[in-house]
mmCIF file as gemmi writes it, N, C-alpha and C atoms, coordinates in Angstrom:
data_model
loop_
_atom_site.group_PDB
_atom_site.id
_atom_site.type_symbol
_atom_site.label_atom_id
_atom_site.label_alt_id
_atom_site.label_comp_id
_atom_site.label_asym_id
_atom_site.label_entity_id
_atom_site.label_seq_id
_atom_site.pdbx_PDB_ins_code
_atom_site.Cartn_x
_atom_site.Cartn_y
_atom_site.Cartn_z
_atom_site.occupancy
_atom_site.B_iso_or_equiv
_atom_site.pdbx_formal_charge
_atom_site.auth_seq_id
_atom_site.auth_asym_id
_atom_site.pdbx_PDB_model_num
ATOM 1 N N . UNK Axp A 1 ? 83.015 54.158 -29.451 1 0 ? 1 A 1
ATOM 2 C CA . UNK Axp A 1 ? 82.272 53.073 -30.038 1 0 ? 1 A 1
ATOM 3 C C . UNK Axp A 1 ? 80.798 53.434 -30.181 1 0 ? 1 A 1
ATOM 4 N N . UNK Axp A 2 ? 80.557 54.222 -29.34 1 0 ? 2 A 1
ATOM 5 C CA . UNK Axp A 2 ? 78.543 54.706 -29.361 1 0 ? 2 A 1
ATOM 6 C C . UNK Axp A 2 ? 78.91 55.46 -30.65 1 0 ? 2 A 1
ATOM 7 N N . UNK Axp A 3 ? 79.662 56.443 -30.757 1 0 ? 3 A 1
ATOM 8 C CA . UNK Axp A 3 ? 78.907 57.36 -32.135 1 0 ? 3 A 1
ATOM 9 C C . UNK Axp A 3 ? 79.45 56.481 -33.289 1 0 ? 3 A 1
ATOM 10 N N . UNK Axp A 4 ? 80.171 55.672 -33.585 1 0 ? 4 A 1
ATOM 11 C CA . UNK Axp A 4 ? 79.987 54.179 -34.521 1 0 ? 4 A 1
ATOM 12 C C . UNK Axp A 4 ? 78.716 53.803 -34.792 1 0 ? 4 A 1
ATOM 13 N N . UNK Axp A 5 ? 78.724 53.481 -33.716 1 0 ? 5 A 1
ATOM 14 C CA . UNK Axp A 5 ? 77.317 52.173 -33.653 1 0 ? 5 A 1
ATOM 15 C C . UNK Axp A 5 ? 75.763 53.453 -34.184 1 0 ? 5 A 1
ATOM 16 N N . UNK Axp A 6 ? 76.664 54.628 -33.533 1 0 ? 6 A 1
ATOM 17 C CA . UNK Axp A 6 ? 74.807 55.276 -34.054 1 0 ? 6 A 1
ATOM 18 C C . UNK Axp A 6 ? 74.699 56.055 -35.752 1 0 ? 6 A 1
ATOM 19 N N . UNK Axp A 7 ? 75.997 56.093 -36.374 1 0 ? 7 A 1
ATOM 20 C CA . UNK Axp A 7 ? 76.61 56.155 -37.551 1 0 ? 7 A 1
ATOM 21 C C . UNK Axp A 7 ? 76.089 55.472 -38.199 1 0 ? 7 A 1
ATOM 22 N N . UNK Axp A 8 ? 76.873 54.023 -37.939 1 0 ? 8 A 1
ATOM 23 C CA . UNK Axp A 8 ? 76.406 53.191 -38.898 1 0 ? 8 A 1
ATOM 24 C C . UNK Axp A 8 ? 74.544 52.587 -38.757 1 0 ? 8 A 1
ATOM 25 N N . UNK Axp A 9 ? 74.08 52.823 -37.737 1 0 ? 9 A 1
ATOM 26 C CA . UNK Axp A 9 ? 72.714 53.052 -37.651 1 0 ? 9 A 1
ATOM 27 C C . UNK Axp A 9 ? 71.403 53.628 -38.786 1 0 ? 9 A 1
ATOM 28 N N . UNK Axp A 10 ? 72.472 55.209 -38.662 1 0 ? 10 A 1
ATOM 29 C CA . UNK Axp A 10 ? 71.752 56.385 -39.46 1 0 ? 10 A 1
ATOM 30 C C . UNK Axp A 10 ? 72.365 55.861 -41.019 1 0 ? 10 A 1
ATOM 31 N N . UNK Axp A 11 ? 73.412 55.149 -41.459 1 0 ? 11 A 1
ATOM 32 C CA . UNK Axp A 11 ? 74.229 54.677 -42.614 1 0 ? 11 A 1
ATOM 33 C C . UNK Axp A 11 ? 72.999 53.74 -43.18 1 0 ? 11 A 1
ATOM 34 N N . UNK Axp A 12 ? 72.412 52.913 -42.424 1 0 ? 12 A 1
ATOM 35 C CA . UNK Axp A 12 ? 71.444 51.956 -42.572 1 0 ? 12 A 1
ATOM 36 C C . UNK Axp A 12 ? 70.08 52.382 -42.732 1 0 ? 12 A 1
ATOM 37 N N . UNK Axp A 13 ? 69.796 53.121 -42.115 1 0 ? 13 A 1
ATOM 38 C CA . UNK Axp A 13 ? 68.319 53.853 -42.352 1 0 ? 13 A 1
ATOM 39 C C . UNK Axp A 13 ? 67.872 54.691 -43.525 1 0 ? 13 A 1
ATOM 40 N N . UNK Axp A 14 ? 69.111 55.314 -43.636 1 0 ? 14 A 1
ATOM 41 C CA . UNK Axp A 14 ? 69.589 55.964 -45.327 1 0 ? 14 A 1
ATOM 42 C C . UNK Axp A 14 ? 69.695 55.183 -46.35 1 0 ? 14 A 1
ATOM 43 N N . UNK Axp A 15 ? 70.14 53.914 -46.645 1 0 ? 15 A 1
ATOM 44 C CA . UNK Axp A 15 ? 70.156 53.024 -47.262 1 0 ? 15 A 1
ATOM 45 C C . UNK Axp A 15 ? 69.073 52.745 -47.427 1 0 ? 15 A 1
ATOM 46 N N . UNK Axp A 16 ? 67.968 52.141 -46.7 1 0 ? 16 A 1
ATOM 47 C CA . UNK Axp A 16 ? 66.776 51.642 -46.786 1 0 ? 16 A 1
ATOM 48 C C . UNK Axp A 16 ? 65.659 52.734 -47.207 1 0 ? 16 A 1
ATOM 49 N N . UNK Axp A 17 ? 65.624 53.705 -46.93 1 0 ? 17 A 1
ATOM 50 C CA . UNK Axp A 17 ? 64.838 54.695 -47.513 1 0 ? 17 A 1
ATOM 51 C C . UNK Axp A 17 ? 65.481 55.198 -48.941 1 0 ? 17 A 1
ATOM 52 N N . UNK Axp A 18 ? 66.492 54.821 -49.607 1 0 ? 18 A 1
ATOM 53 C CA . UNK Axp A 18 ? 66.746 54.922 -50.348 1 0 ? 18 A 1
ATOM 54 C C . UNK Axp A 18 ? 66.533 53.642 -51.692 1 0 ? 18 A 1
ATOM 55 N N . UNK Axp A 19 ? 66.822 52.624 -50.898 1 0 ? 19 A 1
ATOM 56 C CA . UNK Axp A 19 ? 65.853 51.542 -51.229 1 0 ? 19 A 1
ATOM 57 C C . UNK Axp A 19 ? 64.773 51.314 -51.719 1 0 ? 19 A 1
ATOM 58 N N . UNK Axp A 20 ? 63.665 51.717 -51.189 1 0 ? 20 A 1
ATOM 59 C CA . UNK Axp A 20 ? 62.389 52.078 -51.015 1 0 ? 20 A 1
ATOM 60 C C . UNK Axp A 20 ? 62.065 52.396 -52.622 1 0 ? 20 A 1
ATOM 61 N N . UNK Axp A 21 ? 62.391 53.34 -53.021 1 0 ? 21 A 1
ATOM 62 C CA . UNK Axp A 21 ? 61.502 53.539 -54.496 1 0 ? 21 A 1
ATOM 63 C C . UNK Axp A 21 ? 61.987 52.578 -55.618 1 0 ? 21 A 1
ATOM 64 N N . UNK Axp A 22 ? 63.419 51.885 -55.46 1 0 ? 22 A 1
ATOM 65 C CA . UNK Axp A 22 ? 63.879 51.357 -56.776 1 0 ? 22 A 1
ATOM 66 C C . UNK Axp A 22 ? 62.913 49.804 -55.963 1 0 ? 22 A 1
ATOM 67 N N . UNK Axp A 23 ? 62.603 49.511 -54.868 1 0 ? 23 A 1
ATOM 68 C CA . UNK Axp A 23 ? 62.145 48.477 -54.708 1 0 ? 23 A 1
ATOM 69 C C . UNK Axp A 23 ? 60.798 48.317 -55.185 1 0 ? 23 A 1
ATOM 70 N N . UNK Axp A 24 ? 59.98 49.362 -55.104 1 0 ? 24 A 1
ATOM 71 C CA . UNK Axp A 24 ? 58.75 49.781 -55.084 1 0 ? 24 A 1
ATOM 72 C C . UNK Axp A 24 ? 58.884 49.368 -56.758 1 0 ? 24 A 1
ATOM 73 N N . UNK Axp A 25 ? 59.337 50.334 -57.551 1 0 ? 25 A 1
ATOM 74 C CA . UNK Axp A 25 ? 59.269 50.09 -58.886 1 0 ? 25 A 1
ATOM 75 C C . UNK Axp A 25 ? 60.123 49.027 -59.753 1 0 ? 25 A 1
ATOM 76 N N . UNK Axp A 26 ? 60.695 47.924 -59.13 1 0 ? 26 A 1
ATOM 77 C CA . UNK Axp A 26 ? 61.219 46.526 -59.086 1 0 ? 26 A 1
ATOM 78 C C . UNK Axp A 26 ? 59.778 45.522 -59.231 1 0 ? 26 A 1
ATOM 79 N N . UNK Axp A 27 ? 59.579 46.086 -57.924 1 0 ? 27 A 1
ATOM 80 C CA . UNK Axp A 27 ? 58.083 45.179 -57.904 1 0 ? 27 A 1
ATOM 81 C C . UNK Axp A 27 ? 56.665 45.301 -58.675 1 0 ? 27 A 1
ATOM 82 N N . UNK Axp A 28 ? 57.084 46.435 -59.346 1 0 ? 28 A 1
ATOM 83 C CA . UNK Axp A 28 ? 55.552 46.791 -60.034 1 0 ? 28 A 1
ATOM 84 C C . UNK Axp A 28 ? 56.376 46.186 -61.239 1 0 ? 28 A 1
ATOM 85 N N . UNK Axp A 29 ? 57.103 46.322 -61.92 1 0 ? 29 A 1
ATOM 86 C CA . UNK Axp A 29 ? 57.609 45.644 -63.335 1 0 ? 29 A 1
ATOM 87 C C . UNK Axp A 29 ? 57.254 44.367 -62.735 1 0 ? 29 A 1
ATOM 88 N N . UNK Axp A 30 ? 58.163 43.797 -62.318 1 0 ? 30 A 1
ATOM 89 C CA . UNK Axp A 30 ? 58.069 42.652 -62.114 1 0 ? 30 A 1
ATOM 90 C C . UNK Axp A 30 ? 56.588 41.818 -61.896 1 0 ? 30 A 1
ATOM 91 N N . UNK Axp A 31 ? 55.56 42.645 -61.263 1 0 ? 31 A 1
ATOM 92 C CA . UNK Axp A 31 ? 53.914 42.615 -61.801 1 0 ? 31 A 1
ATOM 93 C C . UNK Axp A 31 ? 53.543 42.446 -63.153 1 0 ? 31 A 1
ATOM 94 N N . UNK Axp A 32 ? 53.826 43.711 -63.733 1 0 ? 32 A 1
ATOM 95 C CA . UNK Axp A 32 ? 53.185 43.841 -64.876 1 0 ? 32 A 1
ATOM 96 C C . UNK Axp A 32 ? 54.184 42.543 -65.938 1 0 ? 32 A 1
ATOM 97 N N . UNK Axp A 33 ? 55.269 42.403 -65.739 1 0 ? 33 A 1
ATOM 98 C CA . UNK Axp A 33 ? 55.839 41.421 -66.629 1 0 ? 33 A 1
ATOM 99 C C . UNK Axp A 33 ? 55.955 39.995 -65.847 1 0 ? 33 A 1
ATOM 100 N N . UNK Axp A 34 ? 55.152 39.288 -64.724 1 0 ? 34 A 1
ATOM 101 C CA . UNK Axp A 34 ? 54.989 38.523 -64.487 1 0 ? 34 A 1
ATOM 102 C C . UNK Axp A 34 ? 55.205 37.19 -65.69 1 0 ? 34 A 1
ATOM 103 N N . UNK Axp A 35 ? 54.494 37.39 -66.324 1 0 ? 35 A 1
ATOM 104 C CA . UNK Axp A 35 ? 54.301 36.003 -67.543 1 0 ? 35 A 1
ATOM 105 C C . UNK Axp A 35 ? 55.628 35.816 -68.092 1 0 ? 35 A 1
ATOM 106 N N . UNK Axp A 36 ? 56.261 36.643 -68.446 1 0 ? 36 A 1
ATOM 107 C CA . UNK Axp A 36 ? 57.486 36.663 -69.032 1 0 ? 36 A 1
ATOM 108 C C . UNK Axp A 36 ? 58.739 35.735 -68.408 1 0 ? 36 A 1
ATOM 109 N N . UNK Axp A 37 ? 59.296 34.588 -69.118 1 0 ? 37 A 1
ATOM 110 C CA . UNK Axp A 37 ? 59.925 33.641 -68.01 1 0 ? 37 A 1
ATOM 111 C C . UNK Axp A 37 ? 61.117 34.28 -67.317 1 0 ? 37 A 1
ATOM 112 N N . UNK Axp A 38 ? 61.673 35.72 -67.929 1 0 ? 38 A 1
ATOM 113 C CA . UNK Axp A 38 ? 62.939 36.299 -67.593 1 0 ? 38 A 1
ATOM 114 C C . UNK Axp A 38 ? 62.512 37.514 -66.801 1 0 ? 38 A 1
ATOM 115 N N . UNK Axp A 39 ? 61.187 37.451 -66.117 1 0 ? 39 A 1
ATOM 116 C CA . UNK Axp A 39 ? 61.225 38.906 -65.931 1 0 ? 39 A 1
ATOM 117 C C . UNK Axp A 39 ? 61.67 39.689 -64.603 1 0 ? 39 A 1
ATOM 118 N N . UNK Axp A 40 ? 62.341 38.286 -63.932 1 0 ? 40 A 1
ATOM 119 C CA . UNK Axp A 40 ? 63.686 39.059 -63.134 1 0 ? 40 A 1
ATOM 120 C C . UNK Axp A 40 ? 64.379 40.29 -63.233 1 0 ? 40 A 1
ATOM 121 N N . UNK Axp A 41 ? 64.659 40.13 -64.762 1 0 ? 41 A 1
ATOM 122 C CA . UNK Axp A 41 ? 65.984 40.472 -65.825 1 0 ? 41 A 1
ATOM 123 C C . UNK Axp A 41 ? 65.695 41.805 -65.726 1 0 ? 41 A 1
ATOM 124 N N . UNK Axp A 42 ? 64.556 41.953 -66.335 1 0 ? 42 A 1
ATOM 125 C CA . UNK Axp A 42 ? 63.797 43.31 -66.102 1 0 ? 42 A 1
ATOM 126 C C . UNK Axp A 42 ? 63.356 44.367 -64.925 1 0 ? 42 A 1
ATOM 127 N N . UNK Axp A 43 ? 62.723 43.473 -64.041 1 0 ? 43 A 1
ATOM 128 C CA . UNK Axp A 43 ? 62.813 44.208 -62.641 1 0 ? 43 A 1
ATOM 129 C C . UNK Axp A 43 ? 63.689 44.459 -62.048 1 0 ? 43 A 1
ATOM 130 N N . UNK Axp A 44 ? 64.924 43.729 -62.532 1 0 ? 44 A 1
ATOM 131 C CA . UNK Axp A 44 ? 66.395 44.413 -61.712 1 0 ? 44 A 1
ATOM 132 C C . UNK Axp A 44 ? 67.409 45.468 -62.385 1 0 ? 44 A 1
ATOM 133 N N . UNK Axp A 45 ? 67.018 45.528 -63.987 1 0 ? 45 A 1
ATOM 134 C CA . UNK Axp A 45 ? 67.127 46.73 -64.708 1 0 ? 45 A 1
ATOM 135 C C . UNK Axp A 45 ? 66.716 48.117 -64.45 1 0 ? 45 A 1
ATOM 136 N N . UNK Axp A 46 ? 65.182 47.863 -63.994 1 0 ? 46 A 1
ATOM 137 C CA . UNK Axp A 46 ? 64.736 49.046 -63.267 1 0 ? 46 A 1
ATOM 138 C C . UNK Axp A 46 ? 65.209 49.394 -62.464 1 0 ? 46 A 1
ATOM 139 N N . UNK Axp A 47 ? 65.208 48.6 -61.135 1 0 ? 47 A 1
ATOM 140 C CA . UNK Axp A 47 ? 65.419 49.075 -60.26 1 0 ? 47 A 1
ATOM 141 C C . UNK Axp A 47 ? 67.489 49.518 -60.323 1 0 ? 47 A 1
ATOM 142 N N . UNK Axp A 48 ? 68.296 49.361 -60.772 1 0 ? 48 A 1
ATOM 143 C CA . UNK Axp A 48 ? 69.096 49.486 -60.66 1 0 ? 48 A 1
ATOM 144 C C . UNK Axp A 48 ? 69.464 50.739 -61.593 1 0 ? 48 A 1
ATOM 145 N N . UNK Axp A 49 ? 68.397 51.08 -62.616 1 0 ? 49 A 1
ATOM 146 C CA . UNK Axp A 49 ? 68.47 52.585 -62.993 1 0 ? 49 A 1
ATOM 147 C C . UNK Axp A 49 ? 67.524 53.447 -62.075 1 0 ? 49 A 1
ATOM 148 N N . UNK Axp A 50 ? 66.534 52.912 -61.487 1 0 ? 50 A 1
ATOM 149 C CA . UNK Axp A 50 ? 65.992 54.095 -59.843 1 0 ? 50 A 1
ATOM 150 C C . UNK Axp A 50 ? 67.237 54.583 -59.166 1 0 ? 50 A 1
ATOM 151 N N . UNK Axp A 51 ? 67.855 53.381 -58.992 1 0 ? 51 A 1
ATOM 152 C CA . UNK Axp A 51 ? 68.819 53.799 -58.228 1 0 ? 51 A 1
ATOM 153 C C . UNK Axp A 51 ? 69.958 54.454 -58.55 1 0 ? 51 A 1
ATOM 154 N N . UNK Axp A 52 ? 70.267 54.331 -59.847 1 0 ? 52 A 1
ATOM 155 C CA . UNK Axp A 52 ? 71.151 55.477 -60.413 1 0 ? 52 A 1
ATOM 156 C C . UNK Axp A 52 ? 70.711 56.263 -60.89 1 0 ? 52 A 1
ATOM 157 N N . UNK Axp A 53 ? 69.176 56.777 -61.026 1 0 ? 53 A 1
ATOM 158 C CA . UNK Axp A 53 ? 68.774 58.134 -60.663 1 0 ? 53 A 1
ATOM 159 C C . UNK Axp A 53 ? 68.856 58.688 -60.066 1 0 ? 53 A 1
ATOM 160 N N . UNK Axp A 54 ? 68.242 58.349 -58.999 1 0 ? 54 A 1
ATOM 161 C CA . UNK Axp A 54 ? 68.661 58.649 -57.338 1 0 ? 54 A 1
ATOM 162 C C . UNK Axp A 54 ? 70.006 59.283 -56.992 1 0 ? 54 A 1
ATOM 163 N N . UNK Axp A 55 ? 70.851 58.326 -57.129 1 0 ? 55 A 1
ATOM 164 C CA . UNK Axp A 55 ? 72.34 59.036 -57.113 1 0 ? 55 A 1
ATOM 165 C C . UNK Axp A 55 ? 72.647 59.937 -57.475 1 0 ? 55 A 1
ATOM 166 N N . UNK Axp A 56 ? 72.418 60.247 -58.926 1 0 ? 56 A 1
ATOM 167 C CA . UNK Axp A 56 ? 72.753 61.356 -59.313 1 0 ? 56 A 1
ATOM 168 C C . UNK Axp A 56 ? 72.154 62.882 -59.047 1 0 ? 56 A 1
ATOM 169 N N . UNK Axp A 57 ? 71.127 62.376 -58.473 1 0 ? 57 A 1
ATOM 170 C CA . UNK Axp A 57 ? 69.962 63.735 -58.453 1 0 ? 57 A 1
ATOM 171 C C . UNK Axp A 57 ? 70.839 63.754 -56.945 1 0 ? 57 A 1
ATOM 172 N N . UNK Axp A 58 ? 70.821 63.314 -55.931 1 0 ? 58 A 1
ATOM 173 C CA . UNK Axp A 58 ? 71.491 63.361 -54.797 1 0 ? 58 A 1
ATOM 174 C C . UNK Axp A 58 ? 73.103 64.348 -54.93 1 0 ? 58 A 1
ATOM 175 N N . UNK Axp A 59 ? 73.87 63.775 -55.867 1 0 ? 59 A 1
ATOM 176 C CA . UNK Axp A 59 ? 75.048 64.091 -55.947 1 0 ? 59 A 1
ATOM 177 C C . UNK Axp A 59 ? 75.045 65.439 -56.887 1 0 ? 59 A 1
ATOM 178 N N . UNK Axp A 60 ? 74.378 65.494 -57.573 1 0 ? 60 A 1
ATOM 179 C CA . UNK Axp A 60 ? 74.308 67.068 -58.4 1 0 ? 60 A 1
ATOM 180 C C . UNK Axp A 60 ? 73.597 68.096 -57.21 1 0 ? 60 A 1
ATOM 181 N N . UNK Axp A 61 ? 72.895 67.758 -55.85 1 0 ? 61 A 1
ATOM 182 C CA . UNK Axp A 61 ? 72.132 68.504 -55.405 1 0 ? 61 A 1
ATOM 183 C C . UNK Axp A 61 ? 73.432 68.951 -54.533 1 0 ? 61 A 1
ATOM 184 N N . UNK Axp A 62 ? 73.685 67.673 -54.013 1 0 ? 62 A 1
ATOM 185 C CA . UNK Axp A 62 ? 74.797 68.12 -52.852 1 0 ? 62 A 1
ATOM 186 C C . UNK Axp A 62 ? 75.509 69.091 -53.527 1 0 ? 62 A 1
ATOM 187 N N . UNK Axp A 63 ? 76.71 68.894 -54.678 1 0 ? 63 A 1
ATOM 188 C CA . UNK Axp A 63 ? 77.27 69.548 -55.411 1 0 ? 63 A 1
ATOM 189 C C . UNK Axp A 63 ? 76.868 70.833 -55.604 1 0 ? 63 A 1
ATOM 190 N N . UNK Axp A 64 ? 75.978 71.318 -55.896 1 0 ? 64 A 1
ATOM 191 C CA . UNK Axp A 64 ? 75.221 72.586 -55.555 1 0 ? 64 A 1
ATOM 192 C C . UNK Axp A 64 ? 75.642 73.104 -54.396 1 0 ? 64 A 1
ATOM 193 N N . UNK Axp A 65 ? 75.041 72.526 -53.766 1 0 ? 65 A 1
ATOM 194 C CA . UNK Axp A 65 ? 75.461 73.217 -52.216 1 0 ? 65 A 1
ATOM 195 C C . UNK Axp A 65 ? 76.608 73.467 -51.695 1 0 ? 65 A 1
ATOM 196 N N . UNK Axp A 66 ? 77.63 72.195 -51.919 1 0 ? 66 A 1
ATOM 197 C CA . UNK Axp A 66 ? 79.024 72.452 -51.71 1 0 ? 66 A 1
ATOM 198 C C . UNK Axp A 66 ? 79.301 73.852 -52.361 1 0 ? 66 A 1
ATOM 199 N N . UNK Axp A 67 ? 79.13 73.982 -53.514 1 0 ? 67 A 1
ATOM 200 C CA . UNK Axp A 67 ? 79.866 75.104 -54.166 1 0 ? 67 A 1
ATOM 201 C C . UNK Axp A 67 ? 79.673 76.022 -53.464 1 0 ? 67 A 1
ATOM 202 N N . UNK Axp A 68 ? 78.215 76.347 -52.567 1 0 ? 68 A 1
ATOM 203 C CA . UNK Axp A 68 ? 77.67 77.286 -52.416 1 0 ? 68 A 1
ATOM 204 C C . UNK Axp A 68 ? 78.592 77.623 -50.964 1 0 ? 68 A 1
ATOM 205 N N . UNK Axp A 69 ? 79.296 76.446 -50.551 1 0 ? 69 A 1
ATOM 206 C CA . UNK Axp A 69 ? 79.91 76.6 -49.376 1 0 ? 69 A 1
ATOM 207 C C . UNK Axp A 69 ? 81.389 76.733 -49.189 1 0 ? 69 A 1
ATOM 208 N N . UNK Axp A 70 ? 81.423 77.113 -50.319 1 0 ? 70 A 1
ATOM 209 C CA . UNK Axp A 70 ? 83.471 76.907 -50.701 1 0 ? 70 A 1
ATOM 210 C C . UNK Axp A 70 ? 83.407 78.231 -50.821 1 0 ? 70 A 1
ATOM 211 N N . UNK Axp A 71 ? 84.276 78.831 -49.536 1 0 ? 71 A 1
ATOM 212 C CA . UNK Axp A 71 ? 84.807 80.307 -49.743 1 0 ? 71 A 1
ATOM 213 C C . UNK Axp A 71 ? 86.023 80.711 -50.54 1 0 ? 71 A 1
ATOM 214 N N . UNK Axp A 72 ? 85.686 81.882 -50.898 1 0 ? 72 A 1
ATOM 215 C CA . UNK Axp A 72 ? 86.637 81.958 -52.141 1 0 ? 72 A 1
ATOM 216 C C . UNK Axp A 72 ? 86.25 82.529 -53.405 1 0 ? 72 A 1
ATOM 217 N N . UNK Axp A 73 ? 84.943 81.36 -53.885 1 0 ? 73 A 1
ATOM 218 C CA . UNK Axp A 73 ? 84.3 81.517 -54.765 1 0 ? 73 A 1
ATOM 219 C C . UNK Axp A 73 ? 82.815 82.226 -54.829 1 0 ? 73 A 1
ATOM 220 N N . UNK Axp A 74 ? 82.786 82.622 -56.357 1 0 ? 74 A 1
ATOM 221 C CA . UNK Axp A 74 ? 81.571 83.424 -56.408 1 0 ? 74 A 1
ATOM 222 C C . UNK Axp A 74 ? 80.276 82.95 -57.246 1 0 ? 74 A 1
């Protein structure tokens, strides 16, 4: 149950630092388009393509590496 609890810990801390920039740039749209009566709409557009930036730059990096770790191959 401890290496659970310290799992899902490190699961959470990763999350939130990952968080961090699509929130960051959520909130600056959502600044600059303040006046706008929808501009929810917009700050959660952003941030939900940060975050599927993110992903992908993450998952093409890992991917890299995996390959680099699969014996066998050259």
């Amino acid at each position: 149950m401890g290496q659970g609890i310290l799992a899902t810990g490190m699961l959470m801390l990763t999350f939130l630092v990952a968080l961090l920039p699509a929130a960051a740039a959520s909130a600056a749209v959502w600044w600059l388009f303040s006046e706008l009566p929808n501009a929810w709409i917009i700050a959660l557009a952003v941030a939900a393509s940060v975050l599927l930036a993110e992903t992908w730059w993450a998952l093409r990096g890992l991917g890299r590496r995996f390959e680099r770790l699969e014996p066998g191959t050259s």
